[in-house]
C-alpha positions in Angstrom: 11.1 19.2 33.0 11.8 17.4 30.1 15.0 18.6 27.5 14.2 20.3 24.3 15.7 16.9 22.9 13.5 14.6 24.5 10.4 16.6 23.7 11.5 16.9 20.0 11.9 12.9 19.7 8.8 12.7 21.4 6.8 14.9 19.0 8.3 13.0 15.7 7.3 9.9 17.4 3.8 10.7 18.0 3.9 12.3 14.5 5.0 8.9 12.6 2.2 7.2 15.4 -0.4 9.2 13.8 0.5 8.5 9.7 -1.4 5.4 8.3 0.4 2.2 7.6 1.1 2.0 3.7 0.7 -1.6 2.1 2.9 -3.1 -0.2 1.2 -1.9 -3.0 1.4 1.7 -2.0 5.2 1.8 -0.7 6.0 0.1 -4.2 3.7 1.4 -7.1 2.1 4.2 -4.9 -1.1 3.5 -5.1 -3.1 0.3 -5.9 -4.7 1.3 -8.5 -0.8 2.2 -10.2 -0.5 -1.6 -9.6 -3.6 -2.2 -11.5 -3.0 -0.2 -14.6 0.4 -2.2 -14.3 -1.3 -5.4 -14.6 -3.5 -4.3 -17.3 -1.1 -3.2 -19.2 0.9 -6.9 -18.7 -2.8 -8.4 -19.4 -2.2 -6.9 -23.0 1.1 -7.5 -23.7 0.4 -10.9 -22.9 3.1 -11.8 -19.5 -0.1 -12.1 -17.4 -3.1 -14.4 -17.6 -6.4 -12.9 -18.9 -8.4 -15.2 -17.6 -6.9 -15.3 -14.6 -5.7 -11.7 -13.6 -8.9 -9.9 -13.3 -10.1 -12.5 -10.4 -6.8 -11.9 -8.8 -7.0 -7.9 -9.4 -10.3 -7.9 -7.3 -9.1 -10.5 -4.6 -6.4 -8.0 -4.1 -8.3 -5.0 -4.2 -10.4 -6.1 -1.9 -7.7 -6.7 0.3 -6.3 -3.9 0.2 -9.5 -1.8 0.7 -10.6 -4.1 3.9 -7.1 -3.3 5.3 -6.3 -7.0 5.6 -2.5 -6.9 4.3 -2.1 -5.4 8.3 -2.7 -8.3 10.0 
């Protein structure tokens, strides 16, 4: 039989197993679309490209939402 311990570790392990990977954009803003409003709001103060951004915004949107940032 196993020690209280060793089931204890066990049981957080398989608790952190079962919690989704975050992307970047989560663990930093937490949430994409925080990052977005970020842009936006540096899309009208004039630090990013509006010609440019938007493009980029979907790009990474998409990426996000297709879960391709885990590979």
């Amino acid at each position: 039989m196993a020690s209280p311990r060793a089931l204890l570790a066990r049981v957080a392990r398989l608790e952190q197993a079962r919690i989704a990977p975050r992307s970047l954009f989560e663990r930093e803003y937490g949430s994409f679309d925080a990052f977005e409003v970020e842009a936006r709001a540096g899309m009208a103060a004039g630090v990013l490209d509006t010609r440019d951004m938007p493009a980029i915004l979907n790009s990474i949107r998409r990426w996000h939402v297709e879960g391709l940032w885990r590979r």
